[in-house]
C-alpha positions as CSV (number, residue, x, y, z in Angstrom):
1,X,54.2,-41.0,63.3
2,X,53.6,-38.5,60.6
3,X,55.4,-38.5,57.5
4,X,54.7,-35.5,55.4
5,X,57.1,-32.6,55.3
6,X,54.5,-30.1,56.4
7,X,54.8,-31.9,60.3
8,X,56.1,-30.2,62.5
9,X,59.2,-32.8,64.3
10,X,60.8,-33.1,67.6
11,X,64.2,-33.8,67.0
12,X,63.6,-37.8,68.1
13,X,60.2,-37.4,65.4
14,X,62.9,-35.5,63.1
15,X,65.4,-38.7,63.0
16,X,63.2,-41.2,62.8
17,X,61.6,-39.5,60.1
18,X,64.9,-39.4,58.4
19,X,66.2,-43.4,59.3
20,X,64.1,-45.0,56.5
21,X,66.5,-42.3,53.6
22,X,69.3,-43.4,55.7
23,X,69.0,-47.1,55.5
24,X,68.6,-46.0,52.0
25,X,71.7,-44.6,51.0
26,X,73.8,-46.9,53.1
27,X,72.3,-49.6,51.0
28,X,73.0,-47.6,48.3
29,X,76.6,-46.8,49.3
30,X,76.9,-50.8,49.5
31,X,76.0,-51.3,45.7
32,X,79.9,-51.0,44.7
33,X,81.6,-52.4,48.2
34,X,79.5,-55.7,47.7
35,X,80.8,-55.8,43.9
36,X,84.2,-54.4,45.9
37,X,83.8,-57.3,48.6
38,X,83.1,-60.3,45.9
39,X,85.8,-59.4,43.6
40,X,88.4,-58.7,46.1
41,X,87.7,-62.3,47.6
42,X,87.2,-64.4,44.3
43,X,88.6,-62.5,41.5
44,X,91.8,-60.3,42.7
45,X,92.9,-57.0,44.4
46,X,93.8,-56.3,40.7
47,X,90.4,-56.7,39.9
48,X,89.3,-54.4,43.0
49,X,91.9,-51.6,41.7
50,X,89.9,-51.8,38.6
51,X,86.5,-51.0,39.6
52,X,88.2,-47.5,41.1
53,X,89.7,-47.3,38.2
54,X,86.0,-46.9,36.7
55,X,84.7,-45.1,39.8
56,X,84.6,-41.4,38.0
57,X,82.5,-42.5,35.1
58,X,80.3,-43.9,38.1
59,X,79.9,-41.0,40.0
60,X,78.8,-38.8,37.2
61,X,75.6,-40.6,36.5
62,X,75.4,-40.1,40.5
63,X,75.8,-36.4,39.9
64,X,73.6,-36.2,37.1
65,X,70.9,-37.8,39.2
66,X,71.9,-35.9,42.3
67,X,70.9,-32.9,40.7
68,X,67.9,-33.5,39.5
69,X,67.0,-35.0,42.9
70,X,68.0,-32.3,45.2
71,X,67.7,-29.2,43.3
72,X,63.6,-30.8,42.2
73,X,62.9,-31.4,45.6
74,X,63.8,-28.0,46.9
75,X,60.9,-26.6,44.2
76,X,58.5,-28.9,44.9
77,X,58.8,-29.0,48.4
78,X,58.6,-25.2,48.8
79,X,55.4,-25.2,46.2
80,X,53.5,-27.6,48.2
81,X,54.0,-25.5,51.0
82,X,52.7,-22.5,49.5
83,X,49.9,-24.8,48.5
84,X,50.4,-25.0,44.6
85,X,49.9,-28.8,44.3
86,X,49.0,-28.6,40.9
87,X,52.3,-26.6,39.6
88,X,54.3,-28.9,42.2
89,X,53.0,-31.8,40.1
90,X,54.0,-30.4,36.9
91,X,57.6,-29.8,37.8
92,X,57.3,-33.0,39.2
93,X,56.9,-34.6,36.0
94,X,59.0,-32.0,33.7
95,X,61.8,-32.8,35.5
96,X,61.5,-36.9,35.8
97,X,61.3,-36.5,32.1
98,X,64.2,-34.4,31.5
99,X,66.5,-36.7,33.8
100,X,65.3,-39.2,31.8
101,X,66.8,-38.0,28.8
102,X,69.8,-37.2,30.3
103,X,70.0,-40.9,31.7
104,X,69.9,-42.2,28.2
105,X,72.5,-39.7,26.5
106,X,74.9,-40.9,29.3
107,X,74.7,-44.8,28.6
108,X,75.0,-44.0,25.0
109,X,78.2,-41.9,25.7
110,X,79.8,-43.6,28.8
111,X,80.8,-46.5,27.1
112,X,83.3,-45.3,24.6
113,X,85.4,-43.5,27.9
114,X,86.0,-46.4,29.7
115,X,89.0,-46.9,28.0
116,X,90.4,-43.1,28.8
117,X,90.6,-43.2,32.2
118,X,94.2,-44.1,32.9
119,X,93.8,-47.8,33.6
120,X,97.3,-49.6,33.3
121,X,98.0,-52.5,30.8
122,X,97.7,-55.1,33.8
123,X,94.2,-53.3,34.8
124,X,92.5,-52.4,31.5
125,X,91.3,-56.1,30.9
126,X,89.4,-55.9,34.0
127,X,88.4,-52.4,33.8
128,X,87.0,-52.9,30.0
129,X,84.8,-56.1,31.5
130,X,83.3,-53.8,33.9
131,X,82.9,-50.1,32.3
132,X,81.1,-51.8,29.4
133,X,78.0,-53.5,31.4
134,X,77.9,-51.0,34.2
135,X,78.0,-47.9,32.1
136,X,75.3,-49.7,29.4
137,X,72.9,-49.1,32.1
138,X,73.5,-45.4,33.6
139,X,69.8,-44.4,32.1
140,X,68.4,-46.7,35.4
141,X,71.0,-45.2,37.6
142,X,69.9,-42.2,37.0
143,X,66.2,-42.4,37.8
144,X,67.1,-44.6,41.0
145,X,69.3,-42.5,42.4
146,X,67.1,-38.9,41.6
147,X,63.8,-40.7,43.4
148,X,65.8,-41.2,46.2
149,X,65.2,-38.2,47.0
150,X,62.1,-37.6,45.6
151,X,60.4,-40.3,47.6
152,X,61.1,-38.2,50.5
153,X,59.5,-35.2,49.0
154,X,56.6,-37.1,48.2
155,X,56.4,-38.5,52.1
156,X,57.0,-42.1,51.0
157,X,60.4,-42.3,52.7
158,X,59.9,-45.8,53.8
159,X,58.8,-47.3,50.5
160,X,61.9,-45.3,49.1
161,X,64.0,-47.6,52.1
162,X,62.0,-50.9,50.9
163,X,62.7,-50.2,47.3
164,X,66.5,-49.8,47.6
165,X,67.1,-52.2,50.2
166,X,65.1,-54.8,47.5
167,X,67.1,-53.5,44.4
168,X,70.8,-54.0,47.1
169,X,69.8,-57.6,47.9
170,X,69.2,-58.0,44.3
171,X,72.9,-57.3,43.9
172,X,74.3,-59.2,46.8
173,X,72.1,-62.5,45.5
174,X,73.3,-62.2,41.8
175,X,76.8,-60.8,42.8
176,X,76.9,-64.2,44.9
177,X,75.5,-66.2,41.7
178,X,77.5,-64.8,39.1
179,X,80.9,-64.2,40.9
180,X,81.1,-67.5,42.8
181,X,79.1,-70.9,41.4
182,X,79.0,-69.2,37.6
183,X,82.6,-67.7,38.1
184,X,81.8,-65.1,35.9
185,X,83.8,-62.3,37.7
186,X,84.2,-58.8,36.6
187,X,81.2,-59.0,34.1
188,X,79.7,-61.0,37.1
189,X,79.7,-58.3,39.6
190,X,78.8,-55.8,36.6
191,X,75.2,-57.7,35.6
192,X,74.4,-57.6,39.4
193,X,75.0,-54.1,40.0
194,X,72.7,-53.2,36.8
195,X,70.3,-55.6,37.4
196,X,69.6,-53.6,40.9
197,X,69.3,-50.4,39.5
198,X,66.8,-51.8,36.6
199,X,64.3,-52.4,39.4
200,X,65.3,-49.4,41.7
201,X,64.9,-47.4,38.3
202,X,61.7,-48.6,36.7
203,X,59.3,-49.1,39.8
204,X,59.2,-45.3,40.6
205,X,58.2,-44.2,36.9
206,X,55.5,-47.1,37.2
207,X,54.3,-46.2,41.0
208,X,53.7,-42.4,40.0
209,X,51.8,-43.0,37.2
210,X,48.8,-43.3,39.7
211,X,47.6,-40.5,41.9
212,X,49.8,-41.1,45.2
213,X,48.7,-38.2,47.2
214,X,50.8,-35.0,47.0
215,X,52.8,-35.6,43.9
216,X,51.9,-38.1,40.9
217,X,52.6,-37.5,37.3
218,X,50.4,-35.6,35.5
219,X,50.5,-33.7,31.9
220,X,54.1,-31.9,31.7
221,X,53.9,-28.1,31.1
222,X,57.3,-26.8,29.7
223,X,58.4,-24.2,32.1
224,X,62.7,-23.6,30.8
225,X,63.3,-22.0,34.5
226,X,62.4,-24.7,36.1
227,X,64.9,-26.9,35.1
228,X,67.3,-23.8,35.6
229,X,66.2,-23.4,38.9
230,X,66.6,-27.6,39.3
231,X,69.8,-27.7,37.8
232,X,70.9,-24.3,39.7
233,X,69.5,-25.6,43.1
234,X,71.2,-29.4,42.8
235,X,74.4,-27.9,41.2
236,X,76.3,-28.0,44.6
237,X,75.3,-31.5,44.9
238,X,75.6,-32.7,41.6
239,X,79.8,-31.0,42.3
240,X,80.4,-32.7,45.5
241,X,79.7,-35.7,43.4
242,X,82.2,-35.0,40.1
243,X,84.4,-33.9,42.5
244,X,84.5,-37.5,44.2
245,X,85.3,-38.9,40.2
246,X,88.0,-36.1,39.4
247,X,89.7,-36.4,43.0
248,X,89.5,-40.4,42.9
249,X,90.9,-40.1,39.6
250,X,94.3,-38.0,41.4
251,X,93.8,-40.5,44.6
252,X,94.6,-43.2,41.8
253,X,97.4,-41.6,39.8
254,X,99.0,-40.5,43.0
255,X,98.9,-44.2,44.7
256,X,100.2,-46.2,41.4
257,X,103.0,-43.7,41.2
258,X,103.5,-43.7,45.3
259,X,102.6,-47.6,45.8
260,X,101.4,-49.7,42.7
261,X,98.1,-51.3,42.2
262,X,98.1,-52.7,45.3
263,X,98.2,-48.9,46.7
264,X,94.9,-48.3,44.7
265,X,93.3,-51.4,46.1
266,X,93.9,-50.3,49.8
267,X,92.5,-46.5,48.5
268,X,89.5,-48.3,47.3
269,X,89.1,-50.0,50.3
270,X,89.3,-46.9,52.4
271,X,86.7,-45.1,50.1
272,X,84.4,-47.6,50.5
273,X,84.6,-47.2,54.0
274,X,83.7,-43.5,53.4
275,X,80.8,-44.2,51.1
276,X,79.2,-46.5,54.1
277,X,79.8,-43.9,56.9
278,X,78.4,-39.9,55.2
279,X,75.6,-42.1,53.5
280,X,74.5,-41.3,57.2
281,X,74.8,-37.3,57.2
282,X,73.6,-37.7,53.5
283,X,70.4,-39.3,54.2
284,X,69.8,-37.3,57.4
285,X,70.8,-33.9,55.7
286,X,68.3,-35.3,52.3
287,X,65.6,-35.5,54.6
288,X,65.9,-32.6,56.4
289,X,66.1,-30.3,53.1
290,X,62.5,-30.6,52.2
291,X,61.3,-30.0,55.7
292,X,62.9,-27.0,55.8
293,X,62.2,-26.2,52.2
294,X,58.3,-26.2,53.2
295,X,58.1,-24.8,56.4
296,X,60.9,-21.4,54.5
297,X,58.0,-21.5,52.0
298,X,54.9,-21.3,54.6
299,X,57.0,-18.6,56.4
300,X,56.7,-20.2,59.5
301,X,59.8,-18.8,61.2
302,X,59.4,-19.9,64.4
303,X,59.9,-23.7,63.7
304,X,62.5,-22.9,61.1
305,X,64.9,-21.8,64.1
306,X,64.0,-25.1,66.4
307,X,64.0,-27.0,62.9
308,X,67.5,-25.6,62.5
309,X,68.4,-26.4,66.3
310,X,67.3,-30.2,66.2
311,X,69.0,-30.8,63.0
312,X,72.8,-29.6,64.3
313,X,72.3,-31.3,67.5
314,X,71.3,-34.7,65.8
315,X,74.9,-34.2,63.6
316,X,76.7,-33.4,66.4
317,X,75.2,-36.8,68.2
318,X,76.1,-38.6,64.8
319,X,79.9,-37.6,64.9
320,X,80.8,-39.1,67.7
321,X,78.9,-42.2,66.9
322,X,80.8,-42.2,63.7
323,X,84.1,-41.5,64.7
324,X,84.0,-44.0,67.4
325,X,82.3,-46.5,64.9
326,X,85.4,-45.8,62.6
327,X,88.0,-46.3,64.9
328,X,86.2,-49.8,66.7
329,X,85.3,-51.6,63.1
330,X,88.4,-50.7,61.5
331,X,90.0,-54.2,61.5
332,X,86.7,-56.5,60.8
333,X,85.9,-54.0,57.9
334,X,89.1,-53.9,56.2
335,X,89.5,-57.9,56.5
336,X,86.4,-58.0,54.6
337,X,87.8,-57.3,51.3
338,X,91.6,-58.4,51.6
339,X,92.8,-61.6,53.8
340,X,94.5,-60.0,57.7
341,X,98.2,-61.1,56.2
342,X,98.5,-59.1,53.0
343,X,100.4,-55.5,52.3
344,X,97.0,-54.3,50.3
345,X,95.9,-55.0,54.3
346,X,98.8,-53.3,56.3
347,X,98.5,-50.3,53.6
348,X,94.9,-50.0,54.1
349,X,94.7,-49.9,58.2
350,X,97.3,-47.4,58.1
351,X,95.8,-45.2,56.0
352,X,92.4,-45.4,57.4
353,X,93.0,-44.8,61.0
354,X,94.7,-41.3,59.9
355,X,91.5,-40.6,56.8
356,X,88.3,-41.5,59.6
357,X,89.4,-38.2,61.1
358,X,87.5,-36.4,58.3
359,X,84.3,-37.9,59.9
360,X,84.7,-35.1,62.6
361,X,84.0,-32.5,60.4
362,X,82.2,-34.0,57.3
363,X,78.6,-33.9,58.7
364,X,78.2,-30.3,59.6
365,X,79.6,-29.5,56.0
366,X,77.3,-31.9,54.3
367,X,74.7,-30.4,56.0
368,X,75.6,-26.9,55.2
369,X,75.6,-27.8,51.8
370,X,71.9,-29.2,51.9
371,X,70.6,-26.3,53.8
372,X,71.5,-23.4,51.5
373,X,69.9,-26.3,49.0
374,X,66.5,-26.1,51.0
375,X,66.8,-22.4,50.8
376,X,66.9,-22.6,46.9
377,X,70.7,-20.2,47.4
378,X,72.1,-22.9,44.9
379,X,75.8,-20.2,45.0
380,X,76.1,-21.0,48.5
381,X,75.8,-25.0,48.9
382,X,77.5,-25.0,45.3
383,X,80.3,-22.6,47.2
384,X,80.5,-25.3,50.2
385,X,80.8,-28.2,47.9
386,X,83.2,-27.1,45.5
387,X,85.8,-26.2,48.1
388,X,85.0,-28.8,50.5
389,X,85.3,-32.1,47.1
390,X,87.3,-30.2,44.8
391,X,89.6,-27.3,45.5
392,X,90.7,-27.9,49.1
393,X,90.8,-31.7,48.2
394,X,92.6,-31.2,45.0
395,X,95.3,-28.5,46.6
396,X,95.8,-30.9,49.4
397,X,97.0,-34.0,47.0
398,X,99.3,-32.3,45.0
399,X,101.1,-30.9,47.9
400,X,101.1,-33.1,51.1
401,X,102.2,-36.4,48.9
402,X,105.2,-33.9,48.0
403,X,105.8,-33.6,51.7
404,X,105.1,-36.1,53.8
405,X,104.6,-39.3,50.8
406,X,102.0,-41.5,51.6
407,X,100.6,-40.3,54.3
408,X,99.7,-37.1,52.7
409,X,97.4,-38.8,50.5
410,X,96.0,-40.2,53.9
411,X,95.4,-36.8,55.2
412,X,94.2,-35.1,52.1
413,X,90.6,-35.4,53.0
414,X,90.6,-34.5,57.0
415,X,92.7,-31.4,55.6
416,X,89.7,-30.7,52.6
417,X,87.1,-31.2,55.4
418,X,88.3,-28.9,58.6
419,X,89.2,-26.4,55.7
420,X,85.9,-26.3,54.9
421,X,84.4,-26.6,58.2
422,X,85.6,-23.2,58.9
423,X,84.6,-21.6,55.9
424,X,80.4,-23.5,56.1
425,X,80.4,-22.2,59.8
426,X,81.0,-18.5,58.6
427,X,78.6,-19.0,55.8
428,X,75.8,-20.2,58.1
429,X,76.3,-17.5,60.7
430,X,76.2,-15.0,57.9
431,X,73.1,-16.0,56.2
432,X,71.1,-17.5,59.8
433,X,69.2,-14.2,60.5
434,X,68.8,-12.2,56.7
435,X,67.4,-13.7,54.9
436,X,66.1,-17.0,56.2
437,X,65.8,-16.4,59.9
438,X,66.6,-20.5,60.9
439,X,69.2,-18.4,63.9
440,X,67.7,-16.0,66.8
């Protein structure tokens, strides 16, 4: 089957084209649950509170790189389908460079925050082990996570898939290693993480080097708008992800005042759980964006509309399987990081058979969010985002807690995600005929 983004799918083509990006992120997504998995088991659900503790630090190198990612591979996708290899190639490079920069301020300033992020006295010793190593290597994270999507762009989704399924066995052999025989714990779990993202991070600036085809590196030309334009297109992106830091951030503060640490341990369970199932809408809805980024830039209309039509149906077909996926693995996911008997346990079922309800309505919104991406309407997916990981998520733990205790904090994602639901379907409607014509 073909694998460039000028193709034009079926929706079976369409999926299969986007499977190897999905393998990828749920490997990717399993980075921090196998760390999550091996400390839980061999070091504490102390120790497990403390790497969500750490979590927002985290998921700002993931927004940096996000950025770059996304809002890039809208431009160079649309340029190669107006046939400007050459400029493609350049932005290409300009912006690998400039996210490498970014990558190294970020390890040079992470480090001295670890200790401002609210960790408790019993925590911070663990939290401090972790932060430090983890945080020492965001420059790698960076680069990793932004060729993610980049790969894609470049048509080698399936190397992409081999390359971060290589670098997440890496972490699950050394996690093993390090955690278990050399009982290293916390720093353990932190070395194997890194030591992943060193190889997902260096073997892309190495394998473009050579002429691969459509994109490669080549001579940089400065070009400021560009990197406007990147950071403008990814920004919606790059806020759904600092959204996930600020809002895990209240999630915390909320369950240590609600329930203790052991609260935070069955919250970190539960996110986990999250991470694992919209790595699939993420890596279908990543795919997707610079197929339709290409064929908006050839103008070709007609397959933008059955483009549009494939992708909603292959959601809707991904809900269900989701949601029923949720509700059946529940149990044998769950026990995986605390032993059937505990209250981390008990608190962790609870809450997750009333959060998986945000699965209903999570895939259509990540998707919304990715296709005014693909359209280069940066306003748009950033509007999506920021209501659907901040505002309606933020709103929605201060006040159910407040009302209903516990359970509000539960709920405060399904609430955040039909909220939104109802303002991306407007939004789509609006914008499907004038000016991008993906609706009849």
């Amino acid at each position: 089957m073909k694998r460039e983004i000028s193709h034009e799918f079926t929706p079976i083509q369409l999926f299969c084209f986007s499977f190897p990006a999905i393998v990828m992120l749920l490997v990717s997504s399993l980075y921090t649950a196998v760390d999550g998995i091996f400390i839980a088991r061999y070091v504490g659900s102390d120790a497990l509170s403390a790497i969500n503790i750490m979590l927002p630090l985290d998921t700002l190198a993931y927004a940096v790189s996000i950025m770059f990612g996304t809002g890039a591979s809208a431009i160079v996708g649309r340029k190669l389908g107006q046939g400007k290899n050459q400029e493609a190639k350049e932005n290409f490079t300009l912006v690998t460079i400039a996210a490498l920069v970014t990558g190294l301020l970020l390890t040079v300033f992470f480090q001295p925050l670890v200790m401002r992020l609210g960790a408790t006295e019993r925590l911070m010793g663990y939290c401090m082990q972790y932060g430090y190593i983890l945080f020492g290597g965001s420059v790698f994270t960076v680069i990793q996570v932004m060729y993610q999507a980049l790969f894609i762009t470049a048509g080698k989704s399936r190397l992409a898939m081999l390359l971060t399924t290589a670098s997440g066995v890496m972490n699950l052999v050394l996690d093993y290693l390090l955690i278990v025989p050399l009982q290293m714990g916390m720093a353990g779990a932190a070395w194997g993480t890194v030591a992943g993202r060193i190889l997902g991070g260096v073997f892309p600036l190495i394998y473009f080097m050579k002429d691969r085809g459509m994109l490669s590196f080549c001579r940089p030309r400065w070009d400021s708008a560009v990197l406007l334009k990147t950071i403008g297109n990814g920004s919606s992106e790059m806020v759904s992800n600092l959204a996930v830091g600020v809002t895990t951030l209240l999630f915390n503060l909320a369950m240590i005042e609600i329930a203790g640490e052991d609260g935070v341990a069955a919250m970190t369970i539960v996110l986990y759980t999250q991470f694992v199932y919209t790595a699939v809408y993420l890596g279908f809805s990543t795919s997707a964006a610079p197929i339709i980024s290409f064929h908006y830039g050839k103008e070709n209309r007609r397959y933008l509309q059955r483009l549009f039509r494939s992708c909603i149906g292959i959601i809707a077909v991904a809900t269900v399987c989701m949601l029923v996926a949720s509700i059946v693995f529940a149990k044998p996911l769950i026990s995986l990081f605390t032993p059937t008997e505990t209250a981390v346990y008990a608190m962790a079922y609870s809450g997750y058979m009333l959060f998986i309800w945000n699965f209903l309505f999570a895939g259509f919104n990540i998707f919304s969010s990715a296709l005014f991406t693909a359209f280069s309407n940066g306003a748009v997916s950033a509007l999506i985002s920021f209501l659907r990981t901040l505002v309606f998520v933020v709103g929605a733990i201060l006040l159910l807690p407040s009302l209903i205790g516990l359970n509000g904090i539960w709920l405060s994602i399904p609430t955040a995600e039909f909220l939104t639901f109802l303002v991306a379907v407007v939004l789509v409607k609006k914008y499907g005929d004038t000016p991008y014509h993906y609706l009849k």
